[in-house]
PQR file of N, CA, C, O and H, with PARSE charges and radii, in Angstrom:
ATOM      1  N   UNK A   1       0.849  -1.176   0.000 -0.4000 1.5000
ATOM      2  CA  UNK A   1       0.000   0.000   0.000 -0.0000 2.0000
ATOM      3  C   UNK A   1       0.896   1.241   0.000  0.5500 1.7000
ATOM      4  O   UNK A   1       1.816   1.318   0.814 -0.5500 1.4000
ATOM      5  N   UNK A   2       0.644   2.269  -0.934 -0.4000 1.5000
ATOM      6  CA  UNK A   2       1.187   3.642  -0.594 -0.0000 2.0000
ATOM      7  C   UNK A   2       0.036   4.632  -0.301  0.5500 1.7000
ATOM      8  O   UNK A   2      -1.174   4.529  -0.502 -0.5500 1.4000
ATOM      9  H   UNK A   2      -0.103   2.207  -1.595  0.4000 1.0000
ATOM     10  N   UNK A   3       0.959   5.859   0.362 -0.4000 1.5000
ATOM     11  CA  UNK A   3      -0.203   7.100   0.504 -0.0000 2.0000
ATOM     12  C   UNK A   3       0.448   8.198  -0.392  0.5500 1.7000
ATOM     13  O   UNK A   3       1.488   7.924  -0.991 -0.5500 1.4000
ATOM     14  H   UNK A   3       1.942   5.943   0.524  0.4000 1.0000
ATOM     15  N   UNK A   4      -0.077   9.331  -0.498 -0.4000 1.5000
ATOM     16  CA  UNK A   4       0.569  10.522  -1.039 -0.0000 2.0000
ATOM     17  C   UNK A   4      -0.757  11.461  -0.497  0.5500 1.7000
ATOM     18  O   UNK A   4      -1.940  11.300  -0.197 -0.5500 1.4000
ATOM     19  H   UNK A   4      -0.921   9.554  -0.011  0.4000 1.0000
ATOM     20  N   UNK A   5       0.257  12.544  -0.579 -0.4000 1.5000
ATOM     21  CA  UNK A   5      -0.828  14.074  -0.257 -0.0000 2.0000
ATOM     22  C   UNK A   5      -0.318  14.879  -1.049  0.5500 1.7000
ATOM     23  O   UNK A   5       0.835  15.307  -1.079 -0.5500 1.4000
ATOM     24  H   UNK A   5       1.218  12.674  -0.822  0.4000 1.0000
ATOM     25  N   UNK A   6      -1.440  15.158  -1.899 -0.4000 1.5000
ATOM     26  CA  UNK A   6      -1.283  16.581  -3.167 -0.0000 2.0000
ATOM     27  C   UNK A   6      -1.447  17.775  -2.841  0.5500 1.7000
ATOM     28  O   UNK A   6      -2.505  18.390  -2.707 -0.5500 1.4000
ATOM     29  H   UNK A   6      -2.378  14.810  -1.874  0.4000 1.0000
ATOM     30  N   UNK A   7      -0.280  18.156  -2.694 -0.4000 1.5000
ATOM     31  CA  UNK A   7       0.381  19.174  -1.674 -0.0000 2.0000
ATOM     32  C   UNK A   7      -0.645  20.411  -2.183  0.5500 1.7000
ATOM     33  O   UNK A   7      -0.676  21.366  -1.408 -0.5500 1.4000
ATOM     34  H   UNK A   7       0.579  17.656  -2.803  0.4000 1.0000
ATOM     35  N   UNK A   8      -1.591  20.531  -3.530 -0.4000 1.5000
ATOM     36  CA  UNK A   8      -1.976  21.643  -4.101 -0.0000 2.0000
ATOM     37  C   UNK A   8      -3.446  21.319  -3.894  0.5500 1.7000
ATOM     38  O   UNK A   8      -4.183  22.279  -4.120 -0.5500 1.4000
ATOM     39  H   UNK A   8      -1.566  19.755  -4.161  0.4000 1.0000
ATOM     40  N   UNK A   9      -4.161  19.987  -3.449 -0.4000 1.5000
ATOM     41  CA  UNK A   9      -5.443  20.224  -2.739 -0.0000 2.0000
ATOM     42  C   UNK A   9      -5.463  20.634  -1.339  0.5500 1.7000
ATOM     43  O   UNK A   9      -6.355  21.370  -0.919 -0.5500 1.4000
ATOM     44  H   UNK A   9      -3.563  19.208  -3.265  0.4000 1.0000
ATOM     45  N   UNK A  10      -4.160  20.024  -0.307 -0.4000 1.5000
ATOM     46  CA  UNK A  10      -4.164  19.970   1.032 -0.0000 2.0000
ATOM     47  C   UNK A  10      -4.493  21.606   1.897  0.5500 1.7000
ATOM     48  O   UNK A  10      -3.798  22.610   2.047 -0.5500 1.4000
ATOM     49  H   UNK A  10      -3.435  19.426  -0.648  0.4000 1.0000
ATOM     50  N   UNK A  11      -5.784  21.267   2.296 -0.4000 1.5000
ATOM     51  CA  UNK A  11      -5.738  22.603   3.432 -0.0000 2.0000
ATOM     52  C   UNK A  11      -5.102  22.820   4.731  0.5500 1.7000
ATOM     53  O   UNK A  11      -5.234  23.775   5.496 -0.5500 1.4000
ATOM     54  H   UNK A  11      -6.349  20.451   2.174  0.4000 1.0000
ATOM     55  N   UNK A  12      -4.534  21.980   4.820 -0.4000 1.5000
ATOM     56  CA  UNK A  12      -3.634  22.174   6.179 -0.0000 2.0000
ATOM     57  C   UNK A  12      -4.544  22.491   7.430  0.5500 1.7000
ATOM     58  O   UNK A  12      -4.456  23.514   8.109 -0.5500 1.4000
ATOM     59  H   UNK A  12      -4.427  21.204   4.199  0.4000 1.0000
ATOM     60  N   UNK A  13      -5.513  21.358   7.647 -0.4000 1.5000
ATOM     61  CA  UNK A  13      -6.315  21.128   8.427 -0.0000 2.0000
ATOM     62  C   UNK A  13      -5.920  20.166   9.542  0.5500 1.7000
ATOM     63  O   UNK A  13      -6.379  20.090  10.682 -0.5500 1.4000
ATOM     64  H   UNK A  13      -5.585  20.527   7.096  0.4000 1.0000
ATOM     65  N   UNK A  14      -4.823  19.341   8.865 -0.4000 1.5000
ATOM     66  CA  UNK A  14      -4.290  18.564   9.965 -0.0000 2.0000
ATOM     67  C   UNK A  14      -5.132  17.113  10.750  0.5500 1.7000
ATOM     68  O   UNK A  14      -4.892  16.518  11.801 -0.5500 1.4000
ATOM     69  H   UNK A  14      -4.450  19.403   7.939  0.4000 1.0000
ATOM     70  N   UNK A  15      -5.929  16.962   9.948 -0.4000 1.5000
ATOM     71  CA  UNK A  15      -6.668  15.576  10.132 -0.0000 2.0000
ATOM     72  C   UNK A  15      -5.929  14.569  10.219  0.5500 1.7000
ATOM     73  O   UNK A  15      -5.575  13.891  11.184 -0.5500 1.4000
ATOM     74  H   UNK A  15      -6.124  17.446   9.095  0.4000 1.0000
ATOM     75  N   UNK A  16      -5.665  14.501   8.855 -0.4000 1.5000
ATOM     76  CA  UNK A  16      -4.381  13.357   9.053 -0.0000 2.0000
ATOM     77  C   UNK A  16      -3.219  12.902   9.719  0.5500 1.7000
ATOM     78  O   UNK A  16      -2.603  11.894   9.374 -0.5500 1.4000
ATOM     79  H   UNK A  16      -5.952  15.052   8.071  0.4000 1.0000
ATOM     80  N   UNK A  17      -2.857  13.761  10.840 -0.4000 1.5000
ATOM     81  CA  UNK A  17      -1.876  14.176  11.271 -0.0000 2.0000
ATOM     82  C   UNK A  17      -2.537  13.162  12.803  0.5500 1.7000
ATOM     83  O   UNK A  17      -2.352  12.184  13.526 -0.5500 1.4000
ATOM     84  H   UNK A  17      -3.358  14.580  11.121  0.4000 1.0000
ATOM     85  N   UNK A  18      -3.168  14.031  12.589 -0.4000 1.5000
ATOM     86  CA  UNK A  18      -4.209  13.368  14.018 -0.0000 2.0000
ATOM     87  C   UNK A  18      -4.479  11.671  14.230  0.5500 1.7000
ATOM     88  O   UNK A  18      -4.228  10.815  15.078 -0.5500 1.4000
ATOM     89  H   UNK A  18      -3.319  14.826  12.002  0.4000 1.0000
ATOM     90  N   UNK A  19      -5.157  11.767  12.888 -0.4000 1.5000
ATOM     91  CA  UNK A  19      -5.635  10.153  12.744 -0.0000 2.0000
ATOM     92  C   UNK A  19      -4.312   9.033  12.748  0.5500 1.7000
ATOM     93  O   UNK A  19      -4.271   8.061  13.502 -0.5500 1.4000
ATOM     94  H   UNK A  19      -5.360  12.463  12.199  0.4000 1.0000
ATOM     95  N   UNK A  20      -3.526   9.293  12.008 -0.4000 1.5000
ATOM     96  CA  UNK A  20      -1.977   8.675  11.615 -0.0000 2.0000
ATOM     97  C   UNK A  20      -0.896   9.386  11.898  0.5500 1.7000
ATOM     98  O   UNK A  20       0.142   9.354  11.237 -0.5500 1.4000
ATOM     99  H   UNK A  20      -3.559  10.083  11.396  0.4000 1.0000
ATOM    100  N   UNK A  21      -1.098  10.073  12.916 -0.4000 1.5000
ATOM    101  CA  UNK A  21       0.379  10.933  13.020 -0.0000 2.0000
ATOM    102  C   UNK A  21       1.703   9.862  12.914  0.5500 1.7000
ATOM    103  O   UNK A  21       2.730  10.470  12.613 -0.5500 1.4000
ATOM    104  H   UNK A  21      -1.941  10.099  13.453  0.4000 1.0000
ATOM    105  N   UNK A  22       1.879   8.501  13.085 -0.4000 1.5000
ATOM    106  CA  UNK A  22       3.007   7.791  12.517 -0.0000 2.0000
ATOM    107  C   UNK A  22       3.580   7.909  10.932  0.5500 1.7000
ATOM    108  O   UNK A  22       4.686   7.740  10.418 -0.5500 1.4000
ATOM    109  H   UNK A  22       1.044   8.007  13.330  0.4000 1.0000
ATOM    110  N   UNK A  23       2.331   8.266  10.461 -0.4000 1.5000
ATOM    111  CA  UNK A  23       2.451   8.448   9.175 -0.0000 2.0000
ATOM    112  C   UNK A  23       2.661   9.839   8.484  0.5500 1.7000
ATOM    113  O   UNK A  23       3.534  10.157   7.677 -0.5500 1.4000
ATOM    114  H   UNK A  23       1.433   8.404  10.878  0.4000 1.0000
ATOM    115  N   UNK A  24       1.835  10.443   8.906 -0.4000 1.5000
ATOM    116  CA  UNK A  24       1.414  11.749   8.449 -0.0000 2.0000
ATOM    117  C   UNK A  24       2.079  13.064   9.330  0.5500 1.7000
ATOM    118  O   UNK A  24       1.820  13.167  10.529 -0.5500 1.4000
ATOM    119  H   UNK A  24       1.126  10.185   9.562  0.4000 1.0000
ATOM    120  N   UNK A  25       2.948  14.048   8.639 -0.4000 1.5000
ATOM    121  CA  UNK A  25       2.941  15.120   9.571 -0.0000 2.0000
ATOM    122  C   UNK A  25       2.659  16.511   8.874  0.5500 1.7000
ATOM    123  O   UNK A  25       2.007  16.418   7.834 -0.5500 1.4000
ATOM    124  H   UNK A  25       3.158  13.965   7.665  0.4000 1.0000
ATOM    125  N   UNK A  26       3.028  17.767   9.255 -0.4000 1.5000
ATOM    126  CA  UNK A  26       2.961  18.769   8.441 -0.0000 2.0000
ATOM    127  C   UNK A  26       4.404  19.481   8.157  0.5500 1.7000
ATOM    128  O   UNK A  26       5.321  19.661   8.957 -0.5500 1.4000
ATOM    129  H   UNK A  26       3.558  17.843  10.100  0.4000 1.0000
ATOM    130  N   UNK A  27       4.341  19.770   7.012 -0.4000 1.5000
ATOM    131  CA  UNK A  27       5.223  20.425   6.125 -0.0000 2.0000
ATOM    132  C   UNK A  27       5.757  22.112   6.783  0.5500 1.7000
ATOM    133  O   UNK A  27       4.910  22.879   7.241 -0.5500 1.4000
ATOM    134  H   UNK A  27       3.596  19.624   6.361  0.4000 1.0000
ATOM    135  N   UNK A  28       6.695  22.349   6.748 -0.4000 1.5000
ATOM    136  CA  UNK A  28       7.287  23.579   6.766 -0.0000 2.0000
ATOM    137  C   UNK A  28       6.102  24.992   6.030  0.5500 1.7000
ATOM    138  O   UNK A  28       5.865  26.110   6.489 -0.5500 1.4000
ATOM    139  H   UNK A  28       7.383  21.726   6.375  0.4000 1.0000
ATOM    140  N   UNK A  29       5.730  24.505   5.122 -0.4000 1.5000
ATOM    141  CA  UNK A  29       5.066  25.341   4.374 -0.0000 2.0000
ATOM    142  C   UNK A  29       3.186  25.003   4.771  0.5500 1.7000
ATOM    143  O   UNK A  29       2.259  25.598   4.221 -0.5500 1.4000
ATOM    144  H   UNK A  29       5.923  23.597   4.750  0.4000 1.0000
ATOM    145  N   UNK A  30       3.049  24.016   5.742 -0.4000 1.5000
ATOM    146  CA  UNK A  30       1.706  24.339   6.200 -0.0000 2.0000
ATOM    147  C   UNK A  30       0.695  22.677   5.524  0.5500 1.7000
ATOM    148  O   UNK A  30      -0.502  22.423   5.658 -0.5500 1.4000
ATOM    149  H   UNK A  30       3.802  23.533   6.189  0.4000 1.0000
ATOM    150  N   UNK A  31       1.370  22.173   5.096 -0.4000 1.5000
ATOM    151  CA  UNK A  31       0.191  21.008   4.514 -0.0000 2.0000
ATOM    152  C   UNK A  31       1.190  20.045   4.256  0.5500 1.7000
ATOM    153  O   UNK A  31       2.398  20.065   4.017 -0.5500 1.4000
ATOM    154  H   UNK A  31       2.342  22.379   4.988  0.4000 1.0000
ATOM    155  N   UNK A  32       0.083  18.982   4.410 -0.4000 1.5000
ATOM    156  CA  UNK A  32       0.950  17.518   5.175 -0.0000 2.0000
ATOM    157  C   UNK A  32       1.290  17.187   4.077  0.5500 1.7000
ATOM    158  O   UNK A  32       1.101  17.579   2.925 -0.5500 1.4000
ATOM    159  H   UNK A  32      -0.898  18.965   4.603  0.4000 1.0000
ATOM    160  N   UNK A  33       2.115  15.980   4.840 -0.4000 1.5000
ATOM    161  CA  UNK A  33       3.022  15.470   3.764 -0.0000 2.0000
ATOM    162  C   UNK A  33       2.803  13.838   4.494  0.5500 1.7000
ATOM    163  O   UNK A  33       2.336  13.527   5.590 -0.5500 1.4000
ATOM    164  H   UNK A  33       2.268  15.661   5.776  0.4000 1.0000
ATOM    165  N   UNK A  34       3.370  12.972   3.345 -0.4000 1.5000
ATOM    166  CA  UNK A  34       3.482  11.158   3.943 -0.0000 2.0000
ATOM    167  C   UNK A  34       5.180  11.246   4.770  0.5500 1.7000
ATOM    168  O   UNK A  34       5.635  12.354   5.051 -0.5500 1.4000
ATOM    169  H   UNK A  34       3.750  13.225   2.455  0.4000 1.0000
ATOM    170  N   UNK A  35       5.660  10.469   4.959 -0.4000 1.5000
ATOM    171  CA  UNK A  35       6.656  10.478   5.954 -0.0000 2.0000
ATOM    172  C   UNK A  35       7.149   9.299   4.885  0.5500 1.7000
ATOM    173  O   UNK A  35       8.375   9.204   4.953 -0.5500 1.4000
ATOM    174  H   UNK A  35       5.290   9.569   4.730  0.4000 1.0000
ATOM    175  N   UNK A  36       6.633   8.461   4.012 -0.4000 1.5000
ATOM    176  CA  UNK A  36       7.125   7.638   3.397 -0.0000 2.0000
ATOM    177  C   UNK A  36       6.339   7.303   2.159  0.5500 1.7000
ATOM    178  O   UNK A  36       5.343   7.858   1.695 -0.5500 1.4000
ATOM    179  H   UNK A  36       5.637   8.538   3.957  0.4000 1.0000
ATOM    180  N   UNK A  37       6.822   6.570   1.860 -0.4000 1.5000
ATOM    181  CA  UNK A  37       5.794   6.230   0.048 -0.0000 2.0000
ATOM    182  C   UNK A  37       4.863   5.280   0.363  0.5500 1.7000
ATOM    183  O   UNK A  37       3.664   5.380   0.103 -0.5500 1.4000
ATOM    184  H   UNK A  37       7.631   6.119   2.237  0.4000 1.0000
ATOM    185  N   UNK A  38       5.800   3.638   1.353 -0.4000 1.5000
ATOM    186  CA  UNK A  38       4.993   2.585   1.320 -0.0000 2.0000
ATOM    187  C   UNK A  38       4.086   3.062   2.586  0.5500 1.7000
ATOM    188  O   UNK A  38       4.292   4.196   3.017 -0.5500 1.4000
ATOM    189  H   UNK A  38       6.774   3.557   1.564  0.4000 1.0000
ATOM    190  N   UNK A  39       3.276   2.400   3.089 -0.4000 1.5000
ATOM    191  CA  UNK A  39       2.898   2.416   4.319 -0.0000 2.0000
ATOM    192  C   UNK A  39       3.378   1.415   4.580  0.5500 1.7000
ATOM    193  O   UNK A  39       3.710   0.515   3.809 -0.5500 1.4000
ATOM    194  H   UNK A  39       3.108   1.479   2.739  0.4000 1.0000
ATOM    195  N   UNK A  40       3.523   1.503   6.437 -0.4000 1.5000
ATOM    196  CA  UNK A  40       3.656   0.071   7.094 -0.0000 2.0000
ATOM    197  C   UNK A  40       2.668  -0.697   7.084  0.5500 1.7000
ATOM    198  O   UNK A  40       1.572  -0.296   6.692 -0.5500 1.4000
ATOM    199  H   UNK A  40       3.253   2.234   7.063  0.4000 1.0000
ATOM    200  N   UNK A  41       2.868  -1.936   7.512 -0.4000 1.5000
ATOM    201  CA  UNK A  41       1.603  -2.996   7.782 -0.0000 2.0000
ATOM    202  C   UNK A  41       0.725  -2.285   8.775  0.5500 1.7000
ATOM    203  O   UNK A  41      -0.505  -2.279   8.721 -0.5500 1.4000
ATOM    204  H   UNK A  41       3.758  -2.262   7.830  0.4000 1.0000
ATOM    205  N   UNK A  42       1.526  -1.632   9.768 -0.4000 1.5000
ATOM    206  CA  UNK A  42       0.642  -1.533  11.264 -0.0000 2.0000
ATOM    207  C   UNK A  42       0.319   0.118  11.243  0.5500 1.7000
ATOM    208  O   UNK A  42       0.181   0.623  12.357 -0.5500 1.4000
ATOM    209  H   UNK A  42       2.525  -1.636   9.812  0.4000 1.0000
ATOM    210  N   UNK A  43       0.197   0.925  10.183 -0.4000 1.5000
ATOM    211  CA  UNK A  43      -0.458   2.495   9.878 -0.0000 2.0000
ATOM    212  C   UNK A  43      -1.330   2.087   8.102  0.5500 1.7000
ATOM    213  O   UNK A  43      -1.514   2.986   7.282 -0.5500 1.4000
ATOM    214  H   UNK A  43       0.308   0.514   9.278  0.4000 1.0000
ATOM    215  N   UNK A  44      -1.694   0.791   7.868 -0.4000 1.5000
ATOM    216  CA  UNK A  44      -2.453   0.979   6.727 -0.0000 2.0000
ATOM    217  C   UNK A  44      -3.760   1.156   6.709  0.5500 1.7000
ATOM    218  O   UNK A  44      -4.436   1.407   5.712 -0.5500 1.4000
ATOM    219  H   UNK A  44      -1.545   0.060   8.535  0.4000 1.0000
ATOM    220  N   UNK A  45      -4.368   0.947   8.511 -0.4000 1.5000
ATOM    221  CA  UNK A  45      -5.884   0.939   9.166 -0.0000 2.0000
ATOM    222  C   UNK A  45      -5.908   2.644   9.011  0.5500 1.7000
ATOM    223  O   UNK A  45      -6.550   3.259   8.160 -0.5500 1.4000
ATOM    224  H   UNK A  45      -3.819   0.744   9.322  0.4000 1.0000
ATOM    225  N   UNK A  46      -5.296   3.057   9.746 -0.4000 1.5000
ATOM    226  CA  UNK A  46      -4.884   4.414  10.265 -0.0000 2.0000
ATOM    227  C   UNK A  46      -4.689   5.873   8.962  0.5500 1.7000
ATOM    228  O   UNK A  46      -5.050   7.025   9.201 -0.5500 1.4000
ATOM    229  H   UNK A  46      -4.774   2.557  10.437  0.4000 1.0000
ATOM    230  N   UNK A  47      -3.978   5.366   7.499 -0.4000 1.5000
ATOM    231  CA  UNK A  47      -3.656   5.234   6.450 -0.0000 2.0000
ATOM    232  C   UNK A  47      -5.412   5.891   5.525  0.5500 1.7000
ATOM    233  O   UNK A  47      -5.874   6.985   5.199 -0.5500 1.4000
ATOM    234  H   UNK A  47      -3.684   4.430   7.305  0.4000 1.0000
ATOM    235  N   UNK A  48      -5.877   4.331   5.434 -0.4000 1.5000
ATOM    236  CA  UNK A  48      -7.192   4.383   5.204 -0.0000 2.0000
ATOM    237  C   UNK A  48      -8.444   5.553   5.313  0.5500 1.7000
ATOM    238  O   UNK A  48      -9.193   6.159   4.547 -0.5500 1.4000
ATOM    239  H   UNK A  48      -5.502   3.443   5.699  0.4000 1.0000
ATOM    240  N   UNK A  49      -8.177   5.463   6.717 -0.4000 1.5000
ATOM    241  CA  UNK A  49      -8.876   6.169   7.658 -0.0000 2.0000
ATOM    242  C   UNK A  49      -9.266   7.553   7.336  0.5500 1.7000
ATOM    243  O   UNK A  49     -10.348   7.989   6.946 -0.5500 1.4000
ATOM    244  H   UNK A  49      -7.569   4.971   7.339  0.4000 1.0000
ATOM    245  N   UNK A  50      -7.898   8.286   7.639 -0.4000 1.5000
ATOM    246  CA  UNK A  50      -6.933   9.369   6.984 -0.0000 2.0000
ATOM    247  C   UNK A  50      -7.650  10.273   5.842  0.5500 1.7000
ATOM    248  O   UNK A  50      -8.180  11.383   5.881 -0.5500 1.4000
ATOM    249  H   UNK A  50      -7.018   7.931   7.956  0.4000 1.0000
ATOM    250  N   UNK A  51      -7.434   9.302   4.785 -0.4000 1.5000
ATOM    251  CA  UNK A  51      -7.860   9.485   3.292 -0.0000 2.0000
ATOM    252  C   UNK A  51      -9.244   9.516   2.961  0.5500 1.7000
ATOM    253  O   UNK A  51      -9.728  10.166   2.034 -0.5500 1.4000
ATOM    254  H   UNK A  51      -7.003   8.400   4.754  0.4000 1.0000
ATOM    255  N   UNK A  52     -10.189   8.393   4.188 -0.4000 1.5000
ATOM    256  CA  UNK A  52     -11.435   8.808   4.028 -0.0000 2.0000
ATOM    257  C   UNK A  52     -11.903   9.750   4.643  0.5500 1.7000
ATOM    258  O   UNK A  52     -13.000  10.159   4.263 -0.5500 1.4000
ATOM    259  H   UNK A  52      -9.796   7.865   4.940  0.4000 1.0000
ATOM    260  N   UNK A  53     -11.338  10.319   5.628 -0.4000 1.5000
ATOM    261  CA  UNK A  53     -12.118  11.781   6.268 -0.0000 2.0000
ATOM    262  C   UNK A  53     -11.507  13.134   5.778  0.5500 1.7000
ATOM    263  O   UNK A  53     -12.069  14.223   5.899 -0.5500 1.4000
ATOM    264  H   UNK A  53     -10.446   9.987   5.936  0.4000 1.0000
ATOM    265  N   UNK A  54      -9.973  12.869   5.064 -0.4000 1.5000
ATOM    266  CA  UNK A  54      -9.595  14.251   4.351 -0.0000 2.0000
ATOM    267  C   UNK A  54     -10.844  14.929   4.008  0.5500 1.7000
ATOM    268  O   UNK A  54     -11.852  14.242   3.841 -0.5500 1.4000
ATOM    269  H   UNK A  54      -9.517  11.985   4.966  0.4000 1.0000
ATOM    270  N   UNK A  55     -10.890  16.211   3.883 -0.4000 1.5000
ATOM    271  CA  UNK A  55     -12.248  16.901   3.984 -0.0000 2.0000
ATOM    272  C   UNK A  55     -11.955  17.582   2.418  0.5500 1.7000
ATOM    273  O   UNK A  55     -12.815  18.416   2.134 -0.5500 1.4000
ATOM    274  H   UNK A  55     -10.071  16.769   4.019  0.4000 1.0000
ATOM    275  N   UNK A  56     -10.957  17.393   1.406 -0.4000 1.5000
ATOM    276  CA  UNK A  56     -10.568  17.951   0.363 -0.0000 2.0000
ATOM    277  C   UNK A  56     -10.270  16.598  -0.575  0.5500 1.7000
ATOM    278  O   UNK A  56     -10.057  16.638  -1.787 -0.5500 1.4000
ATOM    279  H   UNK A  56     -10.259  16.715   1.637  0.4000 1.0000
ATOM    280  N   UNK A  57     -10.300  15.493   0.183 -0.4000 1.5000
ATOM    281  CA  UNK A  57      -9.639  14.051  -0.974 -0.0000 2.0000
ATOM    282  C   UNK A  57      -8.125  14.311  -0.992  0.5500 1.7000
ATOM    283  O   UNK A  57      -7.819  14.342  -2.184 -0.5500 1.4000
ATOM    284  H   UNK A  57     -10.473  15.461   1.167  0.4000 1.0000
ATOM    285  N   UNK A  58      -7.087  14.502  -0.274 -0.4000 1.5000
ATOM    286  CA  UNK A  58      -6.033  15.513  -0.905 -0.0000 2.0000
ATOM    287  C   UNK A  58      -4.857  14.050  -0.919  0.5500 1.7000
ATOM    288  O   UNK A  58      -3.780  13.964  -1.510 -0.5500 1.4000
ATOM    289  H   UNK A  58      -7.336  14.476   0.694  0.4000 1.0000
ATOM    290  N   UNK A  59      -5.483  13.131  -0.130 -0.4000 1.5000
ATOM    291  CA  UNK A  59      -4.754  11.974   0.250 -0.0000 2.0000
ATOM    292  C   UNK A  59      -5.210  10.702  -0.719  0.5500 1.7000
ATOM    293  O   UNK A  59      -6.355  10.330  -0.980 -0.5500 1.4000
ATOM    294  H   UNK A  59      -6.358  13.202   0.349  0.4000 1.0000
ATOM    295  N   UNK A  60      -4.255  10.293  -1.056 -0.4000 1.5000
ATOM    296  CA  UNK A  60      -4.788   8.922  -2.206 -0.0000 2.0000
ATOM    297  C   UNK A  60      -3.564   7.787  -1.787  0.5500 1.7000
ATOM    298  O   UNK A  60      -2.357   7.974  -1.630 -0.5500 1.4000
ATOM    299  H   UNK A  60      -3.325  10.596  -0.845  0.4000 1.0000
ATOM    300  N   UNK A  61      -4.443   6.443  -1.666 -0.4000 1.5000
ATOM    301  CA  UNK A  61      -4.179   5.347  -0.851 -0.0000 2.0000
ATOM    302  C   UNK A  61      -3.979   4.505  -2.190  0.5500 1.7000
ATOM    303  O   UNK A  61      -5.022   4.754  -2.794 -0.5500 1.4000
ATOM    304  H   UNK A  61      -5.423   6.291  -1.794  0.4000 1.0000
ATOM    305  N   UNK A  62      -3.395   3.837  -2.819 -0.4000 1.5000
ATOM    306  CA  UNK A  62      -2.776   2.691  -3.514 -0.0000 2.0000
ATOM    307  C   UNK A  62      -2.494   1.643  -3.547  0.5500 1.7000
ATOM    308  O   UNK A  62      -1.398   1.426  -3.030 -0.5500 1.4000
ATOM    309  H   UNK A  62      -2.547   3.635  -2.328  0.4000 1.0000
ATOM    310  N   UNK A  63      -3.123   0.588  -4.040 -0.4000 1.5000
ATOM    311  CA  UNK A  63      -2.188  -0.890  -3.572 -0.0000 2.0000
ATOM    312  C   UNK A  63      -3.013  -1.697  -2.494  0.5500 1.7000
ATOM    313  O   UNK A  63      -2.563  -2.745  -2.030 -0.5500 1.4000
ATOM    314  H   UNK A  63      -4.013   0.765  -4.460  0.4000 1.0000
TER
END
């Protein structure tokens, strides 16, 4: 599984951060970013999650 966040939908609301903060943090410039490409086994619940409550879609789950 991978995640990504499209740095040009993200509102920097910080959901994701919350839900998966193992995964997810925020960027210097204000909107999150993945911490990695793959996900782990044990943040792909968390991952999921994430991507379904983004309030913009800004997060897309793969694989």
């Amino acid at each position: 599984m991978k995640a990504t966040v499209d740095k040009d939908l993200c509102i920097g609301c910080e959901l994701c951060t919350q839900i998966c903060p193992s995964f997810f943090s925020m960027a210097v410039d204000g909107v999150a970013h993945a911490l990695a490409g793959t996900v782990p086994p044990e943040d792909e619940a968390c991952c999921s999650e994430a991507a379904e409550g983004c309030p913009v879609k800004a997060i897309a789950v793969t694989g």
